[in-house]
C-alpha positions in Angstrom: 78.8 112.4 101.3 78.5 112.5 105.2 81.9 110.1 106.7 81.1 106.8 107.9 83.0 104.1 109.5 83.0 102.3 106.3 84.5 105.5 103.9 87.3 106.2 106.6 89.9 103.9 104.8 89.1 104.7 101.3 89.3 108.3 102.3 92.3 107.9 104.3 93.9 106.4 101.2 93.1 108.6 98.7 94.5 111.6 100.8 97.6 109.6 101.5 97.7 108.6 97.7 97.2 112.6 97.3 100.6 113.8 99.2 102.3 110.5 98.0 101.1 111.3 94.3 100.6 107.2 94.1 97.9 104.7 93.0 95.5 105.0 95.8 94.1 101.8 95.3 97.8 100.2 96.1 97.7 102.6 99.6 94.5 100.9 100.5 96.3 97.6 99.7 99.2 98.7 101.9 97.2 99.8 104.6 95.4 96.6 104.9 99.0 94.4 104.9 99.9 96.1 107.2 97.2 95.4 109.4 97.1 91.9 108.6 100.5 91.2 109.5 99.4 92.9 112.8 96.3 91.0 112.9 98.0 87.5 112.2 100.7 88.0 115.1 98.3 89.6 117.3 96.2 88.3 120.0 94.3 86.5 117.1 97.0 83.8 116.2 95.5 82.4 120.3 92.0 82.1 118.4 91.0 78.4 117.2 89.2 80.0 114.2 92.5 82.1 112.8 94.4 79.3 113.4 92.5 76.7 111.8 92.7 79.1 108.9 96.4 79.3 109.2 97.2 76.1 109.7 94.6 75.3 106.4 96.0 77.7 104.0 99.6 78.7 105.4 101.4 82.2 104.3 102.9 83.3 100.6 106.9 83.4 100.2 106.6 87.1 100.4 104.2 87.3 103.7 106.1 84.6 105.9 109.3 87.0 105.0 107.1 89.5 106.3 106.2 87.9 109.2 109.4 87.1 110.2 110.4 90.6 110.0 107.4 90.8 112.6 110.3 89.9 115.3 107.2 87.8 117.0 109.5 84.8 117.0 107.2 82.7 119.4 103.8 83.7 117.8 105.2 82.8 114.6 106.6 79.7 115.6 103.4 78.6 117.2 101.9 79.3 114.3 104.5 77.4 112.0 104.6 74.4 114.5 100.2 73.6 114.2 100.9 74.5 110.3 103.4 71.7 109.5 101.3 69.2 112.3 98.6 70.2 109.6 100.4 69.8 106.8 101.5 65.5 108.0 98.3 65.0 108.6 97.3 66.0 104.9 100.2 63.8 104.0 99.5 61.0 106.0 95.4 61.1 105.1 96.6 61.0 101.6 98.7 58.4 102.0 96.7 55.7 103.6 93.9 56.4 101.7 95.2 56.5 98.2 97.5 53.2 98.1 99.0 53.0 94.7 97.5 54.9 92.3 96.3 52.9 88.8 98.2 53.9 85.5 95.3 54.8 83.1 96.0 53.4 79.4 97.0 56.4 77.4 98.3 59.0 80.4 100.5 58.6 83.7 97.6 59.4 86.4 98.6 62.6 88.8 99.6 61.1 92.2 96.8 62.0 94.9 99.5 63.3 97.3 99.9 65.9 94.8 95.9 67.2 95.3 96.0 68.3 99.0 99.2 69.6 99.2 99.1 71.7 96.2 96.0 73.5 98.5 98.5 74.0 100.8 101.3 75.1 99.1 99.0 77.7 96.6 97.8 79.6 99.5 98.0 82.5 101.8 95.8 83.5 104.6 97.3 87.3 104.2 96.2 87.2 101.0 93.0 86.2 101.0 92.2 88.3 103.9 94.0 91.6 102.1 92.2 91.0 98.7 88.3 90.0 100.3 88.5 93.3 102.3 89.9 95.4 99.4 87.4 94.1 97.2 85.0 95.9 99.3 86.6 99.0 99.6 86.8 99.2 95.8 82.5 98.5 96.0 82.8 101.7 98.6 84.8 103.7 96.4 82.2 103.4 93.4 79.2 103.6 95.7 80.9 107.2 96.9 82.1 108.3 94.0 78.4 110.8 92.7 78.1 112.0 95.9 82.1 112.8 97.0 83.1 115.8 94.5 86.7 115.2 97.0 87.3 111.9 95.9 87.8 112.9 91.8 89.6 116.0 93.3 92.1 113.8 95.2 92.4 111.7 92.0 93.7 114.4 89.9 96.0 114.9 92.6 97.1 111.0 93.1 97.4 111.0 89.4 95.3 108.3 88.9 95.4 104.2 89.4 98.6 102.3 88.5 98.2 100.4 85.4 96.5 97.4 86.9 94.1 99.2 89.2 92.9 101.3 86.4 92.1 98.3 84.5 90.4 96.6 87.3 87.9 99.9 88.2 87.8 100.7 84.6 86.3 96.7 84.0 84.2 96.6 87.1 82.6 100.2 86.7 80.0 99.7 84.5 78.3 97.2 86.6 78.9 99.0 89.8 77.6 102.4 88.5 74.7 103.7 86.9 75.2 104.6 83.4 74.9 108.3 84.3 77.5 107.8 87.1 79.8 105.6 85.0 80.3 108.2 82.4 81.0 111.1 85.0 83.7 108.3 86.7 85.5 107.7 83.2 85.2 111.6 82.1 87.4 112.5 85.2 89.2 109.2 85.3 90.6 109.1 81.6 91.8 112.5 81.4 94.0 112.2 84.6 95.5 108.9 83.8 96.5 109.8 80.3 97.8 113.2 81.6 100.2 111.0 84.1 100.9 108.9 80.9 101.9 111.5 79.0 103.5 113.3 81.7 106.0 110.1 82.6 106.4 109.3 78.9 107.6 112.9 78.4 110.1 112.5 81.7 111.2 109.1 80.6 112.4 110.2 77.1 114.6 113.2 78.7 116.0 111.0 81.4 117.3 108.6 78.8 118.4 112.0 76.4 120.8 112.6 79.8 122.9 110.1 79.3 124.0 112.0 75.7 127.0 114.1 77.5 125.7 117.1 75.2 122.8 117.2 77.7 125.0 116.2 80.5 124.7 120.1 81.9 121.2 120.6 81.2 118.3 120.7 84.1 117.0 117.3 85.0 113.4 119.1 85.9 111.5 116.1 86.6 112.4 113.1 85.1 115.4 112.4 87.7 113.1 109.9 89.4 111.1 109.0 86.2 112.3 105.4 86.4 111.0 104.7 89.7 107.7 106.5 88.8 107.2 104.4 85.5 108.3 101.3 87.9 104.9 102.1 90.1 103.2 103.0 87.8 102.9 100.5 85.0 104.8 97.5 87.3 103.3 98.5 90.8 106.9 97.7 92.1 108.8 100.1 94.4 112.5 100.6 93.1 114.7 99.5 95.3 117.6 102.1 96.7 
C-alpha cells in the first residue's frame, strides 16, 4: 500500500517498535503523549475551545506530573487557575441547587455534590485525546494490514503486541477484517507472540537459575535484561534504573 498522511504514524511506529524490539501499539501511544503534552501547552491552551475542555475535564495524576515537567510554568498555571474557577462553580451550582438532600427509608442517599465533581476528578483531557486518536490508528493498522506485506515483517521484528495490545487487536480483528484477512492477521500474529513468549519464558527461567552460585560463571546470553522485558511485555511498565 501507497503512504498516505493517515499511514505515516502507524508506519513510523512500527519501524520504531522494529529497532526498539517493543509493542508497537504502546510507540503509537507514546508518540501521541508526547504530542499532547505539546499540544496542551502549546499555542492551543490560548484557544476557548481547548480550554473549555481543560477546564471541564482537568488532567490524570500522571499527566499534570507530566505537565509540570513541561517547565511551561505560566501556560500551566493559566490553565490550573480557569480549571479550579471551573471547579467552584460546579461546587457552588451544586450547592444552591441541591439544599439538603432527603434520607430515603432503607439507604443514606449519595450527596449531589458528590455527582459533578466525581466528573471532574475521573477525568483527563490527555487521555481522552491520546486514546480517541489511537483508536483510529489501530482501525488504520487493520485496514493496512492485506495490502502492507512490511507491516507483518516489522511485527516479527517488534515481536509482537504487549500482552494487553494483543488482546485488544486479537478482540477487535474479526470485526475489522474480512474473514479471509482475519485469518492471514492471526496466522502471522500468533506465531510471533508465542515465539516472544516462549523466548522470555526461556530467559526468565535462566536469569533466576543465576542466582544458584554453581551457575554464577556461566554466560548470561540473553536473559540479563529478561526482567525488564517480561515487565513490558506482560505489565506494559518500563523498569525503572
Amino acid at each position: 500500500m501507497k503512504e498516505h498522511i493517515y499511514t505515516i504514524p502507524v508506519m513510523d511506529a512500527f519501524r520504531i517498535a522494529a529497532e526498539e524490539r517493543s509493542c508497537p501499539i504502546c510507540a503509537m501511544r507514546r508518540a501521541l503523549e508526547a504530542d499532547s503534552l505539546s499540544y496542551t501547552l502549546g499555542p492551543s491552551y490560548m484557544e476557548d475551545d481547548t480550554r473549555a475542555q481543560t477546564d471541564k475535564t482537568g488532567f490524570c495524576a500522571d499527566h499534570w506530573k507530566k505537565l509540570y515537567a513541561c517547565q511551561n510554568r505560566l501556560g500551566l498555571s493559566l490553565i490550573m487557575h480557569t480549571h479550579v474557577k471551573y471547579i467552584l462553580g460546579v461546587l457552588n451550582d451544586r450547592q444552591n441547587a441541591a439544599g439538603s438532600p432527603k434520607r430515603g427509608v432503607f439507604s443514606k442517599p449519595a450527596d449531589p455534590m458528590c455527582g459533578g465533581l466525581r466528573e471532574i476528578a475521573g477525568g483527563c483531557f490527555i487521555c481522552s485525546r491520546v486514546g480517541r486518536i489511537l483508536d483510529r490508528y489501530i482501525d488504520t493498522m487493520f485496514h493496512m494490514w492485506p495490502d502492507t506485506p512490511e507491516l507483518a515483517a516489522l511485527a516479527d521484528k517488534c515481536g509482537g503486541f504487549c500482552l494487553a495490545h494483543f488482546v485488544a487487536v486479537m478482540a477487535l480483528g474479526p470485526e475489522k477484517l474480512k474473514e479471509r484477512d482475519w485469518q492471514a492477521f492471526r496466522g502471522a500474529v500468533i506465531p510471533i507472540q508465542r515465539k516472544t513468549l516462549e523466548n522470555l519464558e526461556a530467559d526468565l527461567d535462566w536469569f533466576i537459575k543465576k542466582f544458584d552460585y554453581r551457575n554464577a560463571d556461566e554466560p548470561w546470553g540473553n536473559a540479563k535484561d529478561a526482567l525488564p522485558r517480561a515487565l513490558k511485555t506482560i505489565g506494559g511498565a518500563e523498569a525503572a534504573d
